[in-house]
N, CA, C and O atoms as a GROMACS GRO file, in nm:
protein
  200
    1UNK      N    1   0.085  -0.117   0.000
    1UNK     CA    2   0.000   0.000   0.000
    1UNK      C    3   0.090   0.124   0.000
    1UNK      O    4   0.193   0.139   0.066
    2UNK      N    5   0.043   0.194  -0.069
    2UNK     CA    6   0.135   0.386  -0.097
    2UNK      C    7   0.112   0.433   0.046
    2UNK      O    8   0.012   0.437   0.118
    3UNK      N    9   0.252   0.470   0.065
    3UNK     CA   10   0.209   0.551   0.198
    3UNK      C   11   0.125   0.661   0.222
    3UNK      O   12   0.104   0.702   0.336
    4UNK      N   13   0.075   0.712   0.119
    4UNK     CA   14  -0.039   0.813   0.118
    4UNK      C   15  -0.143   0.732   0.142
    4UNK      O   16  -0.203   0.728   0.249
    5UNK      N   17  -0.166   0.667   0.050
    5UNK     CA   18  -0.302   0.603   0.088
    5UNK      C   19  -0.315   0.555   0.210
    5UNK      O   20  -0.416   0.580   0.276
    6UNK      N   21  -0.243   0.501   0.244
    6UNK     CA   22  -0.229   0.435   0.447
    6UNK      C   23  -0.238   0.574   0.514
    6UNK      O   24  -0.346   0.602   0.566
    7UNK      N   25  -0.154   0.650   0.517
    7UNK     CA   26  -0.184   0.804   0.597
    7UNK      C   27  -0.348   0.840   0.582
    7UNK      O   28  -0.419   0.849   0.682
    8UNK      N   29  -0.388   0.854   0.481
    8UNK     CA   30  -0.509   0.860   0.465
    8UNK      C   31  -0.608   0.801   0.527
    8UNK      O   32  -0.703   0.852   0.585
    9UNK      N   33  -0.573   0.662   0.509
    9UNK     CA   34  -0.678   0.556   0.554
    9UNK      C   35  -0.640   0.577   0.716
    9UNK      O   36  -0.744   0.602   0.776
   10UNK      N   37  -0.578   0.577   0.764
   10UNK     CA   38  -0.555   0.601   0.941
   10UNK      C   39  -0.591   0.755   0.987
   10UNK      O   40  -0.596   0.781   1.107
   11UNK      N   41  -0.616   0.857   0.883
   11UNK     CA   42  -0.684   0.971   0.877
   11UNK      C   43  -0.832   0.973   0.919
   11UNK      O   44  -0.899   1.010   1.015
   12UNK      N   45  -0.846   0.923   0.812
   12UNK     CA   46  -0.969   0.899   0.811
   12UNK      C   47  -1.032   0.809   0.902
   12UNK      O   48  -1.143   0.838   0.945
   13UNK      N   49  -0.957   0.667   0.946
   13UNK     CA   50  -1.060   0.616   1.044
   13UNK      C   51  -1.054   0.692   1.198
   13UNK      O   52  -1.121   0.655   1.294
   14UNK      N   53  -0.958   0.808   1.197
   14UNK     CA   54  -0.899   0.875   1.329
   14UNK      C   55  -1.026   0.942   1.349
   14UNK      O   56  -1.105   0.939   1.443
   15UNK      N   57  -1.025   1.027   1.196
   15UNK     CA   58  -1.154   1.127   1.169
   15UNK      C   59  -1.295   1.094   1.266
   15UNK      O   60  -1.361   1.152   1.352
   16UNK      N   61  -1.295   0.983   1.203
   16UNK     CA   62  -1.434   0.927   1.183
   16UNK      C   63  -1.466   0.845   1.365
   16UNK      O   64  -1.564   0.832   1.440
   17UNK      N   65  -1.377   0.822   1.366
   17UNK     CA   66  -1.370   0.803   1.544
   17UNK      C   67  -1.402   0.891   1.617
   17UNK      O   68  -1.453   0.861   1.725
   18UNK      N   69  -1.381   1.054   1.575
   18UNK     CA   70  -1.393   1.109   1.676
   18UNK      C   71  -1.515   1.157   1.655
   18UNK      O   72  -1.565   1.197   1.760
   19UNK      N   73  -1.601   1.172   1.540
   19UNK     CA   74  -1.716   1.211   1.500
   19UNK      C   75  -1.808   1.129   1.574
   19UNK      O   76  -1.902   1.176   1.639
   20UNK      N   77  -1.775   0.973   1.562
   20UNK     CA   78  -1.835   0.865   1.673
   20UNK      C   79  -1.844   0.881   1.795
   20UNK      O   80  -1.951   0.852   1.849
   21UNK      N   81  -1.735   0.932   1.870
   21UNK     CA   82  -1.698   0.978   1.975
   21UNK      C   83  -1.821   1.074   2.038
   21UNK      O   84  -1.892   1.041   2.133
   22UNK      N   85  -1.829   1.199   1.964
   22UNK     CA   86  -1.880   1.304   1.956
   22UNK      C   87  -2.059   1.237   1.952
   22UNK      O   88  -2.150   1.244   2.034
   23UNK      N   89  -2.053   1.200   1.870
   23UNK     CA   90  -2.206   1.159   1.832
   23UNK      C   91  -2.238   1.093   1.943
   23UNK      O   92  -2.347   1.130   1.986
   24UNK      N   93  -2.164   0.973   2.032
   24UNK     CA   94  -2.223   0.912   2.110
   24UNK      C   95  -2.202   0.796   2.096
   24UNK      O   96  -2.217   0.724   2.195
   25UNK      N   97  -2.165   0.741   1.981
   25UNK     CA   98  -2.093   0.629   1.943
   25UNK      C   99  -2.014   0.579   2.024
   25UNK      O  100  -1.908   0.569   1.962
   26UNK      N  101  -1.997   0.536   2.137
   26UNK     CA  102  -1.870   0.527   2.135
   26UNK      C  103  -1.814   0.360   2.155
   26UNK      O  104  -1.694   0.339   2.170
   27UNK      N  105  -1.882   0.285   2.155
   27UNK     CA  106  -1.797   0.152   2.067
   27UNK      C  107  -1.775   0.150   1.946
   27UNK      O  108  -1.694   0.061   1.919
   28UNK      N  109  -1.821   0.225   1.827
   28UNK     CA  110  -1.775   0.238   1.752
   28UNK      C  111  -1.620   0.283   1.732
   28UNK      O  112  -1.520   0.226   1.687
   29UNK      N  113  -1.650   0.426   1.792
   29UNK     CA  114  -1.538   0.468   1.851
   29UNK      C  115  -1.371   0.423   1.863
   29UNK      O  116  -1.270   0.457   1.802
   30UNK      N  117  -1.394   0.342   1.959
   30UNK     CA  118  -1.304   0.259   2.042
   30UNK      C  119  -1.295   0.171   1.939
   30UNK      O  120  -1.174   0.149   1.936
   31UNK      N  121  -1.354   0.096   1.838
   31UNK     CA  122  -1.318   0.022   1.730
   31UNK      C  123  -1.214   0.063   1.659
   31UNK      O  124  -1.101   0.016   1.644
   32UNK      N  125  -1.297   0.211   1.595
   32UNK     CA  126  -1.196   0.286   1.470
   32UNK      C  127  -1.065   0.331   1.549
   32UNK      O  128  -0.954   0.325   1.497
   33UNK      N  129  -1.085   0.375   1.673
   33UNK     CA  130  -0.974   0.457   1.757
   33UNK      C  131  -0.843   0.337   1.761
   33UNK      O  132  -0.727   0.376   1.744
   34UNK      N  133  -0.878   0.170   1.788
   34UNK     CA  134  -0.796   0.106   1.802
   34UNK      C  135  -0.787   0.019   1.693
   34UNK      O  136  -0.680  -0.042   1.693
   35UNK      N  137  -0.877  -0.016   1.582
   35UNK     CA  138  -0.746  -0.033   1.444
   35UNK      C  139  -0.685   0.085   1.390
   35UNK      O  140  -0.591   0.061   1.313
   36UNK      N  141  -0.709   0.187   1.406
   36UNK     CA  142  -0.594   0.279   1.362
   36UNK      C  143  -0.460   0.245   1.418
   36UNK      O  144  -0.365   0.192   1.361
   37UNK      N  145  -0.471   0.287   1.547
   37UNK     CA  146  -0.369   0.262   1.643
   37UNK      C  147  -0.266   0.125   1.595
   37UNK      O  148  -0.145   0.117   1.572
   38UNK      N  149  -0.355   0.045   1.593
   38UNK     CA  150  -0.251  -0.115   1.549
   38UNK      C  151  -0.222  -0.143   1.426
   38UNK      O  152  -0.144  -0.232   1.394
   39UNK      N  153  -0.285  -0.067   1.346
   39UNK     CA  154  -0.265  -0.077   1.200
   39UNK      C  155  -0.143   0.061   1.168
   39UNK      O  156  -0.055   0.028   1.088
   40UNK      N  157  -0.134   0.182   1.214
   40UNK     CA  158  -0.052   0.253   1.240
   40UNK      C  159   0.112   0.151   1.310
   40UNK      O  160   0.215   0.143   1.243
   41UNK      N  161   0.101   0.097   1.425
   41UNK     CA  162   0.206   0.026   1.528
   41UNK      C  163   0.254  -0.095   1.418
   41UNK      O  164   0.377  -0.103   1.413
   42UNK      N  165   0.188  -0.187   1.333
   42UNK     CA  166   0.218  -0.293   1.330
   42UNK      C  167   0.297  -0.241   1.168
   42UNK      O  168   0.400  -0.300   1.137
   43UNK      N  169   0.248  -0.142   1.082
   43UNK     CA  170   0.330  -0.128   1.001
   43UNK      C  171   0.438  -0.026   1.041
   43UNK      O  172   0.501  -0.004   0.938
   44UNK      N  173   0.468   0.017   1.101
   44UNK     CA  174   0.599   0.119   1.150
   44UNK      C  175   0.666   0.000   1.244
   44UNK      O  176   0.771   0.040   1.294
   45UNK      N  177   0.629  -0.149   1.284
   45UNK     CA  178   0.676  -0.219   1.339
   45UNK      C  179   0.800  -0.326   1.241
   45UNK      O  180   0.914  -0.367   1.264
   46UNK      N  181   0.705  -0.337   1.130
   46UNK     CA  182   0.748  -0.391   1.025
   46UNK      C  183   0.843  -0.350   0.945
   46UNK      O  184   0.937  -0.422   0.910
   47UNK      N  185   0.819  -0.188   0.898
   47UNK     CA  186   0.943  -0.104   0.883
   47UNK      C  187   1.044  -0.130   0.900
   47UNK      O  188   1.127  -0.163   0.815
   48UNK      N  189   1.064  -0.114   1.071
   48UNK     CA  190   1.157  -0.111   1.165
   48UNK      C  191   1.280  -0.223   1.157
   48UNK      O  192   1.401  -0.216   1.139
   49UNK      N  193   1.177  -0.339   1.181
   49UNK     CA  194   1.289  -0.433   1.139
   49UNK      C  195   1.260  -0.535   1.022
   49UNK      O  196   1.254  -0.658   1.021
   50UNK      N  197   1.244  -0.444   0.927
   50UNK     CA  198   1.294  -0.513   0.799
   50UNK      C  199   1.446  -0.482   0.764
   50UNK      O  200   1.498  -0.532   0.664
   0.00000   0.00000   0.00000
């Protein structure tokens, strides 16, 4: 995946978390809030030690 498009896509589910957040959502929330998070960690993990 282009690293734009991944920036994006972890943008956007950040976005959209907090709109959840906001709205009242909030297991949704806590969904989008934490695959960002691990999907962010696990490729900067991979990076790392390649």
């Amino acid at each position: 995946m282009n690293t734009f498009y991944r920036d994006v896509l972890i943008g956007l589910m950040f976005i959209v978390g907090i709109i959840g957040f906001i709205s009242g959502e909030f297991i949704v929330s806590t969904v989008l809030f934490a695959s960002a998070a691990i999907f962010s960690n696990v490729y900067l993990n991979r990076q790392f030690y390649s």
